[in-house]
C-alpha positions as CSV (number, residue, x, y, z in Angstrom):
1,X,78.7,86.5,-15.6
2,X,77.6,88.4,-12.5
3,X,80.2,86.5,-10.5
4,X,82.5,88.2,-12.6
5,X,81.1,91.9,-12.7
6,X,81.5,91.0,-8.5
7,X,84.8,90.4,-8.7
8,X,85.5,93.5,-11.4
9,X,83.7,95.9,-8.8
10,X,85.2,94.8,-5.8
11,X,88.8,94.6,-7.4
12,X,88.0,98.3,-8.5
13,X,87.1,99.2,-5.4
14,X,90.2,98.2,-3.7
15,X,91.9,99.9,-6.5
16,X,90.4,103.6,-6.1
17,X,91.0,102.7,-1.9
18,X,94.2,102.3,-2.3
19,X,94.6,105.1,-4.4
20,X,92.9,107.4,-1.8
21,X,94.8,105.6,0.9
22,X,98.3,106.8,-1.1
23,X,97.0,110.4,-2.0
24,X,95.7,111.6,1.3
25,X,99.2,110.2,3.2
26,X,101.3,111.9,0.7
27,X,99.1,115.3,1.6
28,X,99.7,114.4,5.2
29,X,103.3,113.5,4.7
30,X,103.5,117.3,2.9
31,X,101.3,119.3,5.1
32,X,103.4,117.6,8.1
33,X,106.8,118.9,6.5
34,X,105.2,122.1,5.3
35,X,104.4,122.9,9.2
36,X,107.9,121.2,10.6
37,X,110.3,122.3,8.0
38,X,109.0,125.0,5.7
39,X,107.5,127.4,7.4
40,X,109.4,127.5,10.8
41,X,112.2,128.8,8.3
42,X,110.2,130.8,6.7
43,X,109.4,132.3,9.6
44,X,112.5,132.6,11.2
45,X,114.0,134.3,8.5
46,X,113.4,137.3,9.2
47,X,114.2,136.7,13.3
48,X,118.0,136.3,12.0
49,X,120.2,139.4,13.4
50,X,123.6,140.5,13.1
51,X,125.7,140.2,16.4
52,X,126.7,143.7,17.7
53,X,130.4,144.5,18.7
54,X,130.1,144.9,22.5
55,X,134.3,144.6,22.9
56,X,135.5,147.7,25.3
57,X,131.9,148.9,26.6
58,X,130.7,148.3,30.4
59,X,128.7,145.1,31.3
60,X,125.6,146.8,32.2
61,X,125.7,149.0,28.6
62,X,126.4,145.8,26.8
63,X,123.6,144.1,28.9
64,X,121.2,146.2,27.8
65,X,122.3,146.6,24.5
66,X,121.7,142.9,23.9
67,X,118.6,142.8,25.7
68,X,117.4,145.6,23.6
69,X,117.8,142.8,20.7
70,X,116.2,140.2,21.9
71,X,119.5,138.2,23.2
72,X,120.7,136.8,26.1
73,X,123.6,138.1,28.2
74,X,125.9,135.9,29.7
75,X,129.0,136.3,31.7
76,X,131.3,133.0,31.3
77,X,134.9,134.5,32.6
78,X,136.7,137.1,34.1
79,X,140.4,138.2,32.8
80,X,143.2,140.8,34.2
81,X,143.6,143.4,31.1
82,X,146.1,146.2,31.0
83,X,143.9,148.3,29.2
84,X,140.0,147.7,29.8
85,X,138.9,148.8,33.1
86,X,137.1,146.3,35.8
87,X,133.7,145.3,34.3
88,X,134.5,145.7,30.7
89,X,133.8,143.2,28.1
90,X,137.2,142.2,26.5
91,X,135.6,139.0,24.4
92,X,132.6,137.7,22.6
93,X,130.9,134.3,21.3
94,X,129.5,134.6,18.8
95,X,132.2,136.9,17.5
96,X,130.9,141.0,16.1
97,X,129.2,140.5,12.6
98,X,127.9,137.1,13.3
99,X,124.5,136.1,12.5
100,X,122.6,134.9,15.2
101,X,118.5,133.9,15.5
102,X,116.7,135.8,18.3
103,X,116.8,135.0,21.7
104,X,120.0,133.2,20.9
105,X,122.6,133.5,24.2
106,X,126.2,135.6,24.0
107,X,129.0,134.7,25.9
108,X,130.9,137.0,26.9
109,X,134.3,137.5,29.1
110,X,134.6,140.5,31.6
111,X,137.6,142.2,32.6
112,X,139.3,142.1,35.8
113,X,141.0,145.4,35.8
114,X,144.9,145.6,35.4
115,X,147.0,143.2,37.0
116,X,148.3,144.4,40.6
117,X,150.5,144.0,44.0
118,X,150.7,145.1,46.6
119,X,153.8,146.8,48.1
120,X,155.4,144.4,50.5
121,X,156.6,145.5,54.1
122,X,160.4,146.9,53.8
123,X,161.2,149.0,56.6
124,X,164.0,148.1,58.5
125,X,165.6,145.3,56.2
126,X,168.8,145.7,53.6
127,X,168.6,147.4,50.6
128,X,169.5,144.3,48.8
129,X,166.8,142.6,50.1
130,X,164.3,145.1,49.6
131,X,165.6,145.2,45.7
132,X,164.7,141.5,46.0
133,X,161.2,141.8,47.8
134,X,160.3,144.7,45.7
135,X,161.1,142.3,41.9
136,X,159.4,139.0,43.7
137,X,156.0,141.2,44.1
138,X,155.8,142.4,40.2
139,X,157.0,145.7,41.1
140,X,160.5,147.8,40.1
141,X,162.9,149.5,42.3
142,X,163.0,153.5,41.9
143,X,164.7,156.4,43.0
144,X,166.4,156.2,46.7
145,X,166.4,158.9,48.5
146,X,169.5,158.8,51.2
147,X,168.9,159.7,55.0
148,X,171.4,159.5,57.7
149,X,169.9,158.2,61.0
150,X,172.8,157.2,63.1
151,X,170.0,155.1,65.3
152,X,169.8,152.8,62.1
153,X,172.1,150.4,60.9
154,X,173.7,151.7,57.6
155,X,171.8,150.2,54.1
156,X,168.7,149.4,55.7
157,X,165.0,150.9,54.1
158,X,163.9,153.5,56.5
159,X,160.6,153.8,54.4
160,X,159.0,153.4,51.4
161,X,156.9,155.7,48.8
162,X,153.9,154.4,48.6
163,X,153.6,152.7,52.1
164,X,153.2,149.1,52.7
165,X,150.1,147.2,51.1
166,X,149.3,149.8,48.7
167,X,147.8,148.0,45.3
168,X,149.8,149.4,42.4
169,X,149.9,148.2,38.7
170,X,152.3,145.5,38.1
171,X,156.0,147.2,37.7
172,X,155.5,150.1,39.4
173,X,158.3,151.9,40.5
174,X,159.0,151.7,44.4
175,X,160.6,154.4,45.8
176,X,162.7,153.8,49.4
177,X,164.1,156.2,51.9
178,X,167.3,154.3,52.6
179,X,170.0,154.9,55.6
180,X,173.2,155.9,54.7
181,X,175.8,156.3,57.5
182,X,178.3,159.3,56.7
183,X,181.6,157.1,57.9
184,X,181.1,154.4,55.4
185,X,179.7,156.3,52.7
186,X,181.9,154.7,50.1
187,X,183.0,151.9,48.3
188,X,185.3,151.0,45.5
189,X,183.7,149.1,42.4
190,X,185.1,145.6,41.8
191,X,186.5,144.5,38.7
192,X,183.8,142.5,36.9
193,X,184.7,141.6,33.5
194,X,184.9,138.1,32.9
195,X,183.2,136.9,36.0
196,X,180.1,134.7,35.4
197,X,177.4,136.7,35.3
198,X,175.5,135.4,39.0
199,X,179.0,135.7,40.4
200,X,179.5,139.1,39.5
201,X,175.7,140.0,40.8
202,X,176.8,138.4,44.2
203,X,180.1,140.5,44.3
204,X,177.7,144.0,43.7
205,X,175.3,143.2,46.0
206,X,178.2,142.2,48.5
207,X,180.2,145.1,48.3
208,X,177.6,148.0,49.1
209,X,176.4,148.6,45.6
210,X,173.6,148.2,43.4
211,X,173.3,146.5,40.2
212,X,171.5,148.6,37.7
213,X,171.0,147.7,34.0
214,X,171.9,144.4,32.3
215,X,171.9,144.5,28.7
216,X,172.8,141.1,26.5
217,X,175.4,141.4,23.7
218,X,176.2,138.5,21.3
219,X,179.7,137.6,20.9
220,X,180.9,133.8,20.2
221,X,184.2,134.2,21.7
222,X,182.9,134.4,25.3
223,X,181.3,131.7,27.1
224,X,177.4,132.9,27.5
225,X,176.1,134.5,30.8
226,X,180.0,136.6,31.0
227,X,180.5,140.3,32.0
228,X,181.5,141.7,28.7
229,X,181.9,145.5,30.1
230,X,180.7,147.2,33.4
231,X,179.9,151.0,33.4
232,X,182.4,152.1,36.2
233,X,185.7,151.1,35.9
234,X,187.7,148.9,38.6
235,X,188.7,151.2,41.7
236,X,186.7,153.8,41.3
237,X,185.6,155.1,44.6
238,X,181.6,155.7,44.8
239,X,179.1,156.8,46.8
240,X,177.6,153.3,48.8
241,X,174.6,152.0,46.9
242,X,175.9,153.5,43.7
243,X,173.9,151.5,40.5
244,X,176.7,149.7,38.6
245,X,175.1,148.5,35.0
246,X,176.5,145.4,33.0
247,X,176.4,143.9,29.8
248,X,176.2,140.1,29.2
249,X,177.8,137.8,26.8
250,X,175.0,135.6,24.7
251,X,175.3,133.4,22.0
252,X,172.9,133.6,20.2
């Protein structure tokens, strides 16, 4: 009999240990995940903010203006930009509106400034290849102003306006002081029409004159890349360097 109440006591025993031993680790368990889980979002629910549009504003502003926040200011890349000065934010991760938790790092991209070139050395070389030059530097040929200087050779650039290495926004217009000699002040235009298009650039440039605008018209009859019309006619006796402007078969 006693052997038995022994063994009831002892089993009983193990019984309200293990019980314990299961209730206390499930507490644990939830205290742990209450601490881990629970109340870090609890708490940083209310650290969440809304990202602030900082597109078009100075770096330093926009530094500031994050900082103010609680958030971190990083510059990750730099960009030309035609229309946002040097030092201007022109992007954004995370985007405007976003939410972000405090502290939390943006990313931003600065711009460069507008894209630029610098005016290339002309004085003393053809008018043709100045034309050239001035295109291969991102820039556009303006007005010429003629000058005779009879210590020059005729067509070459005398000067330019603005000088040599000036930094100007890309297509700029150039203007050149040009020599003109009074004795071979003209030219007669070519006929054009029909010539392949390079070939009839080569025969302007070749002749003393200037090719001015090229406008593209369709027409399926024409092989592409043909003079369709020029805007002088043939024989027509010009002043040298006279713009003579084109208009270009396309197919499509």
């Amino acid at each position: 009999m006693l052997s038995k109440l022994l063994k009831f006591i002892s089993s009983r025993r193990k019984t309200i240990l293990l019980t314990a031993a299961v209730f206390f680790g499930g507490l644990i368990v939830l205290v742990l995940a209450f601490d881990l889980i629970i109340m870090p979002a609890i708490v940083n629910h209310g650290d969440e903010l809304t990202m602030p549009d900082i597109n078009g504003i100075d770096k330093t502003v926009a530094a500031k203006k994050l900082e103010a926040m609680k958030l971190k200011f990083q510059i990750t890349s730099e960009e030309f930009h035609s229309f946002y000065p040097k030092g201007y934010v022109i992007g954004q991760v995370p985007t405007a509106g976003s939410k972000v938790k405090s502290g939390a790092t943006v990313r931003v991209t600065i711009s460069k400034g507008a894209p630029s070139a610098a005016v290339p050395h002309l004085k003393g070389i053809s008018l043709r290849e100045a034309r050239l030059m001035i295109e291969n530097a991102g820039l556009a040929l303006g007005e010429i102003v003629w000058f005779e200087d009879v210590s020059l050779p005729d067509g070459v650039v005398i000067e330019s306006n603005p000088p040599a290495g000036t930094q100007l926004r890309l297509n700029t217009e150039i203007q050149l002081v040009v020599n003109r000699l009074g004795e071979i002040a003209t030219v007669y235009v070519p006929a054009l029409v029909g010539l392949d298009y390079a070939e009839a650039k080569a025969i302007i440039e070749r002749g003393g004159l200037m090719l001015g605008d090229v406008k593209y018209k369709r027409d399926d009859r024409i092989l592409p890349e043909s003079v369709l019309s020029q805007s002088i006619a043939p024989g027509t006796e010009v002043p040298r360097w006279t713009k003579i402007d084109l208009v270009i078969s396309r197919s499509e």
